[in-house]
BAVEXDO-730000 format. One line per 4 residues: for each residue x, y, z of N, C-alpha, C. Coordinates in nm, 4 decimals, decimal comma. Layout:
<sites>
X:Y:Z:X:Y:Z:X:Y:Z ~ ...
</sites>
This chain:
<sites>
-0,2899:2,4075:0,6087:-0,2766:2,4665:0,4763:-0,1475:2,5489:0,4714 ~ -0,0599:2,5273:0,3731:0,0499:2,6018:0,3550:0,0315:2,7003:0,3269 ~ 0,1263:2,7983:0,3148:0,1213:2,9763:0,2522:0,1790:2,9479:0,1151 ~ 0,2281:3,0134:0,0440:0,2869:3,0835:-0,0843:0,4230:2,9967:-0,0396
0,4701:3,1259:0,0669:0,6576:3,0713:0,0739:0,6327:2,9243:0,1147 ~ 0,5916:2,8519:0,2159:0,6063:2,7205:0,2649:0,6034:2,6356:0,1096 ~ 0,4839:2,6842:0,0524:0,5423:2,5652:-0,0894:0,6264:2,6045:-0,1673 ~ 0,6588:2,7465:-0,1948:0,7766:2,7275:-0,2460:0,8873:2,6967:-0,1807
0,9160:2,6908:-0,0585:1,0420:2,6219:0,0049:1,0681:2,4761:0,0187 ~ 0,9331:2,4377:-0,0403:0,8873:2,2975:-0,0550:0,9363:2,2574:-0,1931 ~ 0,9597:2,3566:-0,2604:0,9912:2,3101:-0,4100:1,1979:2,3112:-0,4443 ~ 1,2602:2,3843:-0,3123:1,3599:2,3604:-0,3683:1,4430:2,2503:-0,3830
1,5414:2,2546:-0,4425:1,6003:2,1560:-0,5037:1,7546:2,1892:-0,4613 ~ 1,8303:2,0368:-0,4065:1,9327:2,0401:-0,3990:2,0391:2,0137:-0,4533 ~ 2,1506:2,0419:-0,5193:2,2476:1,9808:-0,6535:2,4013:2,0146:-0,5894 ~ 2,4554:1,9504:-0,6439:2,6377:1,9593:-0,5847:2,6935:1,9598:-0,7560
2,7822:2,0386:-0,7705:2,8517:2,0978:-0,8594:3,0149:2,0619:-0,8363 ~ 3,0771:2,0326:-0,9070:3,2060:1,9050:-0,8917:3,2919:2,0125:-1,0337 ~ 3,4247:2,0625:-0,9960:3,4762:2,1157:-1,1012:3,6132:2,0665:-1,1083 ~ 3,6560:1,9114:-0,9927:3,7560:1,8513:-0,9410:3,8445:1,8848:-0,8705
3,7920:2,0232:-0,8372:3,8846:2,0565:-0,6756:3,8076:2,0327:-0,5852 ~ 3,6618:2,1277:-0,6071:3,5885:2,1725:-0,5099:3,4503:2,1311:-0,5581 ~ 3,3840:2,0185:-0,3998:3,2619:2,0205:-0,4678:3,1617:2,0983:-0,3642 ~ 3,0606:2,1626:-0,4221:2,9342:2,2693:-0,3298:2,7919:2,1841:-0,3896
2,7601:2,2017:-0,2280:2,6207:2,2370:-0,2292:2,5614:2,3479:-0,2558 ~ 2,4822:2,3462:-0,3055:2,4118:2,5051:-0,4101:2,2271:2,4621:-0,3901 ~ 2,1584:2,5469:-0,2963:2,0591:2,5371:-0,3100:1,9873:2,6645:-0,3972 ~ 1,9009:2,6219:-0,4469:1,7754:2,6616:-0,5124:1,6889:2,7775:-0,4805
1,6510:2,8340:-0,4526:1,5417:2,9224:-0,4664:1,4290:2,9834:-0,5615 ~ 1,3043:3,0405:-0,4834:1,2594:3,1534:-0,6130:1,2368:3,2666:-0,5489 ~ 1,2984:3,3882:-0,6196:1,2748:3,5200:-0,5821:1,2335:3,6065:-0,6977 ~ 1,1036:3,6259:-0,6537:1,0158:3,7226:-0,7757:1,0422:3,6782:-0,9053
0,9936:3,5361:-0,8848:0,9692:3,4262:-0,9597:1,1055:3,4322:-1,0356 ~ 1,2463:3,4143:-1,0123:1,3602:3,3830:-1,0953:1,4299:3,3039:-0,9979 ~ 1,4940:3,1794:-1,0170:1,5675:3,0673:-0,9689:1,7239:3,1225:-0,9564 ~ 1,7289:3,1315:-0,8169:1,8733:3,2159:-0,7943:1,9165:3,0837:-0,7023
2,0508:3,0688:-0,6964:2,1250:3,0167:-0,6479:2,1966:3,0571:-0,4860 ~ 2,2058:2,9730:-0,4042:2,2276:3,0284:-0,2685:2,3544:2,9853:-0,2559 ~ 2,4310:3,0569:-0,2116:2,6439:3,0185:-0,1462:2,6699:3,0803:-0,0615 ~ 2,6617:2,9759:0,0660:2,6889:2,9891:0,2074:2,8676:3,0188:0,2113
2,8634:3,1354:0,2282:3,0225:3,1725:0,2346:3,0726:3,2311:0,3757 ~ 2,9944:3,1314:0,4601:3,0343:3,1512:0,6408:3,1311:3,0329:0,6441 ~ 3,1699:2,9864:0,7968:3,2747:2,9429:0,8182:3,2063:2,8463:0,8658 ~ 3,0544:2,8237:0,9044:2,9940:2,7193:0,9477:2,8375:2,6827:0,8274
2,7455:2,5707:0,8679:2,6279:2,5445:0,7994:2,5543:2,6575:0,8364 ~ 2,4699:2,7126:0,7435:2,3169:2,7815:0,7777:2,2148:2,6697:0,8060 ~ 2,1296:2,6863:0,8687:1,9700:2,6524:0,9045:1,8813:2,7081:0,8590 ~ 1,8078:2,7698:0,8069:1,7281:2,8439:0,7442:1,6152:2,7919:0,8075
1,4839:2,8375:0,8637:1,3529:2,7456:0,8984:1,2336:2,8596:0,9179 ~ 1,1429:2,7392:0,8401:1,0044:2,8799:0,8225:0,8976:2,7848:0,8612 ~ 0,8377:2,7817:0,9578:0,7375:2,6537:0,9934:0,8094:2,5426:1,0000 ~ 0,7703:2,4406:0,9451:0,8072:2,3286:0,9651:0,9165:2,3097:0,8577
0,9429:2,4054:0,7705:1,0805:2,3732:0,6426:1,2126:2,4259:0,7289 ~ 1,2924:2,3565:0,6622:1,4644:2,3511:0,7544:1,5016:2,3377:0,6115 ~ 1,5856:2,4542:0,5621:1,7023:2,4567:0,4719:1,8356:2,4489:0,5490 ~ 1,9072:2,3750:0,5047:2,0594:2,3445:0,5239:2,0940:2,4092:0,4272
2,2458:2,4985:0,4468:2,3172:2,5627:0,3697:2,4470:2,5421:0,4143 ~ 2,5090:2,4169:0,3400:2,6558:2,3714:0,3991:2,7320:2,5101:0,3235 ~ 2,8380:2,5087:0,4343:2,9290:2,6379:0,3690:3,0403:2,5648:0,2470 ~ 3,0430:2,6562:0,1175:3,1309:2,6450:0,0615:3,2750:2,7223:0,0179
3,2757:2,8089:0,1398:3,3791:2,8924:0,1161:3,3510:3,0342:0,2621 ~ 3,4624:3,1164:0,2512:3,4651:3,1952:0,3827:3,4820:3,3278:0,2901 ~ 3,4257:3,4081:0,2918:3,4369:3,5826:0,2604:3,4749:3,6369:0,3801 ~ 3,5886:3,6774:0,4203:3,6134:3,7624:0,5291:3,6493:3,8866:0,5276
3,6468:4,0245:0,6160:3,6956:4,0854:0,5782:3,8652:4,1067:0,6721 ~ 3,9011:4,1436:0,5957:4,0782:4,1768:0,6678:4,0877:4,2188:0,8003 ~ 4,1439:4,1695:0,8601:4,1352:4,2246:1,0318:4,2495:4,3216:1,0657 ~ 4,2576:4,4234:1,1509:4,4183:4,4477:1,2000:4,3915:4,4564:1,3308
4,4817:4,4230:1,4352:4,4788:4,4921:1,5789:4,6094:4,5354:1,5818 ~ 4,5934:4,6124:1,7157:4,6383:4,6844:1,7480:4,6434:4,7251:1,9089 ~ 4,7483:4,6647:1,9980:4,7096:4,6903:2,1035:4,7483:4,8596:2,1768 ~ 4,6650:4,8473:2,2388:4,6389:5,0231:2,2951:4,6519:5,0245:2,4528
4,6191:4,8792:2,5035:4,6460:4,9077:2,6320:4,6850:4,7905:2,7170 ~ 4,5722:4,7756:2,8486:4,6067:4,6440:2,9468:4,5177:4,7283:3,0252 ~ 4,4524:4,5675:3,0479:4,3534:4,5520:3,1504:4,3560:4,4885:3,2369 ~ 4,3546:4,4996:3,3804:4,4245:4,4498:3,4736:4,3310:4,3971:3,5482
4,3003:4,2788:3,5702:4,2042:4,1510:3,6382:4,2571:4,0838:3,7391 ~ 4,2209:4,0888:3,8746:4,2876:4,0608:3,9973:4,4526:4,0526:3,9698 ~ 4,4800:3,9227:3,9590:4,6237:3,9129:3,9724:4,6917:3,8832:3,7883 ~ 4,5678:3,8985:3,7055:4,5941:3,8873:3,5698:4,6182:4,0171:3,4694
4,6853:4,0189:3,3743:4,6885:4,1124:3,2550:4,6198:4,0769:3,1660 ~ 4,5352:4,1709:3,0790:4,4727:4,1187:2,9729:4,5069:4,2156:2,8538 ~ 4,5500:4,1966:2,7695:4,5621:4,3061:2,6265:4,4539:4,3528:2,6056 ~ 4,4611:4,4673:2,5693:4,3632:4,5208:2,4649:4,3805:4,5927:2,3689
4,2975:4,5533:2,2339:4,3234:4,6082:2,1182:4,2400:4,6939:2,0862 ~ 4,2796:4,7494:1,9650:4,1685:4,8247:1,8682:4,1486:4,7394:1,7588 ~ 4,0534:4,7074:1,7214:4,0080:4,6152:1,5680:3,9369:4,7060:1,4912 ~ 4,0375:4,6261:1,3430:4,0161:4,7542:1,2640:3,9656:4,6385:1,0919
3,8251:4,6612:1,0680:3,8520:4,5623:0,9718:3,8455:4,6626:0,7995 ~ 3,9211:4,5992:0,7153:3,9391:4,6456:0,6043:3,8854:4,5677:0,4509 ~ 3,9224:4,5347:0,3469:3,9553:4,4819:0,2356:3,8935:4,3327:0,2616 ~ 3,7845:4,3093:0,1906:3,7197:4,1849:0,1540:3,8752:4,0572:0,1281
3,8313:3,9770:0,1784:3,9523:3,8289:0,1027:3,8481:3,6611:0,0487 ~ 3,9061:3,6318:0,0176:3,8155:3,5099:-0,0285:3,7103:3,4933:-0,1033 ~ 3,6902:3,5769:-0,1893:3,5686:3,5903:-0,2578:3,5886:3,5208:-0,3629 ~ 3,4664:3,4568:-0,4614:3,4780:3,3476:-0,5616:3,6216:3,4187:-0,6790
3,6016:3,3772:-0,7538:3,6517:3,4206:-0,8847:3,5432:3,4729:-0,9661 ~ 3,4859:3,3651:-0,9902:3,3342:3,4055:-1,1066:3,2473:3,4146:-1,0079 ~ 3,1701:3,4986:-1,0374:3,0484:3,5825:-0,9515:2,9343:3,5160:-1,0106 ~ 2,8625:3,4221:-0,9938:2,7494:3,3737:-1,0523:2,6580:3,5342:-1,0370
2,5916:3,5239:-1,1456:2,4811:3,6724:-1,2235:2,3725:3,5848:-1,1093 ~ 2,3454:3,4807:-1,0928:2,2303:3,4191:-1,0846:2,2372:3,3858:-0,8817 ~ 2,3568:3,4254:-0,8288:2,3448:3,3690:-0,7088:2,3732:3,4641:-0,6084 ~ 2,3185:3,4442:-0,5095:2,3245:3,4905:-0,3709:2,4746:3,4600:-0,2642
2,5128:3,5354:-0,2299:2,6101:3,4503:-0,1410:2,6093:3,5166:-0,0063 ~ 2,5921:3,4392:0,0797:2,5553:3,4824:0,2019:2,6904:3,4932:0,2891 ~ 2,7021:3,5882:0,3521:2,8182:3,6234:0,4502:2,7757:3,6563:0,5748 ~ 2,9207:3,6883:0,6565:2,8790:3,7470:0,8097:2,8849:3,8953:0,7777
2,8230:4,0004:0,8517:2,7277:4,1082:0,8593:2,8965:4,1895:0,8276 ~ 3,0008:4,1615:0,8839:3,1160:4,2413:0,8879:3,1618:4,2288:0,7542 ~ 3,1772:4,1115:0,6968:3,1921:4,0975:0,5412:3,1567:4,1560:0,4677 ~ 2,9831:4,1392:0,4527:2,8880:4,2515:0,4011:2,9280:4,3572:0,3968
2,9516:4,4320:0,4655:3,0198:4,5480:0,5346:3,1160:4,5504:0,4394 ~ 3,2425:4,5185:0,4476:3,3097:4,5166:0,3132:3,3243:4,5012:0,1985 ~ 3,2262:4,4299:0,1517:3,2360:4,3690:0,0613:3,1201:4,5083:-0,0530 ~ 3,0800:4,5875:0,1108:2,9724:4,7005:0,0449:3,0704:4,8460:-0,0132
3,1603:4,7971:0,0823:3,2870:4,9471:0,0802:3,3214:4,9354:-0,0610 ~ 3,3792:4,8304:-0,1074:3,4628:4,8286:-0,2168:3,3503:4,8068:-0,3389 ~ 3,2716:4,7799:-0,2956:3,1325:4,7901:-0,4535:3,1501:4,6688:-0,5410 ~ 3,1621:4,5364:-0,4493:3,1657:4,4260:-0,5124:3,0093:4,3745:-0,5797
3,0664:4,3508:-0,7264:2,9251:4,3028:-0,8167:2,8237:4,2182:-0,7338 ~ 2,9041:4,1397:-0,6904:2,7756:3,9802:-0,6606:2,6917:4,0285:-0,5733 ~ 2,5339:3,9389:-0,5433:2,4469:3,9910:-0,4671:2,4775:3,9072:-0,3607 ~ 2,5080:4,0168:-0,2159:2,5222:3,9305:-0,0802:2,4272:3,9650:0,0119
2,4379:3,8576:0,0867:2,3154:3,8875:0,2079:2,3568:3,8310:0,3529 ~ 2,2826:3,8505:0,4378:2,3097:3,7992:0,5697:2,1860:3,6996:0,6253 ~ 2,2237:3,6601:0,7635:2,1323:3,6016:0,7852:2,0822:3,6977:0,8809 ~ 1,8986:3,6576:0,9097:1,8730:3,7502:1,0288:1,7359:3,6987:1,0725
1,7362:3,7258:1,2050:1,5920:3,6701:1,3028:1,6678:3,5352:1,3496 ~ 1,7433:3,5566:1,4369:1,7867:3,4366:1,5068:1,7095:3,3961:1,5836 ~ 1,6904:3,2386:1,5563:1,6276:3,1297:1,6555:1,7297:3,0436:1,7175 ~ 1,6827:3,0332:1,8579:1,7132:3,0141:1,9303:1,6884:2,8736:2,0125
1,8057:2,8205:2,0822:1,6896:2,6581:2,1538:1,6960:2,7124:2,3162 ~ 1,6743:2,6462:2,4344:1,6416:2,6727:2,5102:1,7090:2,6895:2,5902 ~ 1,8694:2,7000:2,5698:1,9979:2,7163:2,6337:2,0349:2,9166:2,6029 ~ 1,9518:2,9238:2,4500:2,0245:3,0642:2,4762:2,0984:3,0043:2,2552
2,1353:2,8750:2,2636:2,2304:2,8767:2,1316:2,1898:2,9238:2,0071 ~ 2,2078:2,9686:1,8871:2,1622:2,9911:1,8038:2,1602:2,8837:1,6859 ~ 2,0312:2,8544:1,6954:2,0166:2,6904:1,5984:1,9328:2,7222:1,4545 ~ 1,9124:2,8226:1,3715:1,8691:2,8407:1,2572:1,8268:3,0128:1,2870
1,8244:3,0330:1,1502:1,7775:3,1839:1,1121:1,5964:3,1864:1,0691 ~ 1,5334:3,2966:1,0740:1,3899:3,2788:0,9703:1,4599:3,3293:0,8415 ~ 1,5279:3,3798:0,7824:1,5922:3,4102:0,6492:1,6807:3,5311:0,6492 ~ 1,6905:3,5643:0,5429:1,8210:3,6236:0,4679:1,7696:3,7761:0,4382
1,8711:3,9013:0,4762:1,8410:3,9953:0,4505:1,9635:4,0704:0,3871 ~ 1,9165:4,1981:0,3284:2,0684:4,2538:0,2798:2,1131:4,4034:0,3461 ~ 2,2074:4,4299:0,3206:2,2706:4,5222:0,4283:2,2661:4,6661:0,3208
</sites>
């Protein structure tokens, strides 16, 4: 017998959106019963999996935030040098143009992070509860949380 979420994850629906540059996959959802839109804005696919459901979330774009280094020193490894920096991240880049009212866009946790500094409209989230296969790799999330 399924739960609540299993059929509704059973009910989403997948659609690709074509504006002749760029075409996305855009999945479906329901959250407190309103149909929001999901945009994987990592640099790789999401997995999403709750029992036996596996959402794919091909990425359609990268939200990063600005990097700087800065090296500060050297680290010295038998007969090797190694740099070392300070990382310093700043200023969101890559973000849509139009902010769908209706969609989610999922980033990496450092993005978030920026994208929280500067008080950007759209609703973002991360992924979280990593699953794992038997090497240690990370092969799907249980879902999406916000920062």
């Amino acid at each position: 017998m399924k739960n609540n979420l299993e059929k509704s994850l059973d009910t989403l629906l997948v659609s690709s959106y074509t504006d002749g540059r760029v075409r996305e996959k855009i999945l479906f959802w329901i959250n407190r019963g309103k149909t929001m839109r999901i945009y994987n804005y990592t640099p790789h696919a999401i997995t999403i999996v709750n029992g036996d459901v596996r959402i794919e979330l091909p990425s359609v774009g990268v939200i990063r935030a600005k990097s700087v280094q800065t090296q500060v020193g050297t680290i010295y490894h038998t007969e090797y040098a190694v740099p070392e920096y300070k990382l310093t991240f700043g200023e969101p880049e890559g973000m849509p143009e139009d902010i769908d009212p209706d969609g989610v866009y999922v980033v990496s946790t450092i993005a978030a992070q920026a994208l929280k500094q500067v008080g950007w409209a759209g609703t973002y989230m991360v992924t979280c509860g990593a699953i794992r296969d038997e090497q240690g790799r990370i092969i799907g999330c249980q879902g999406l949380a916000r920062i």
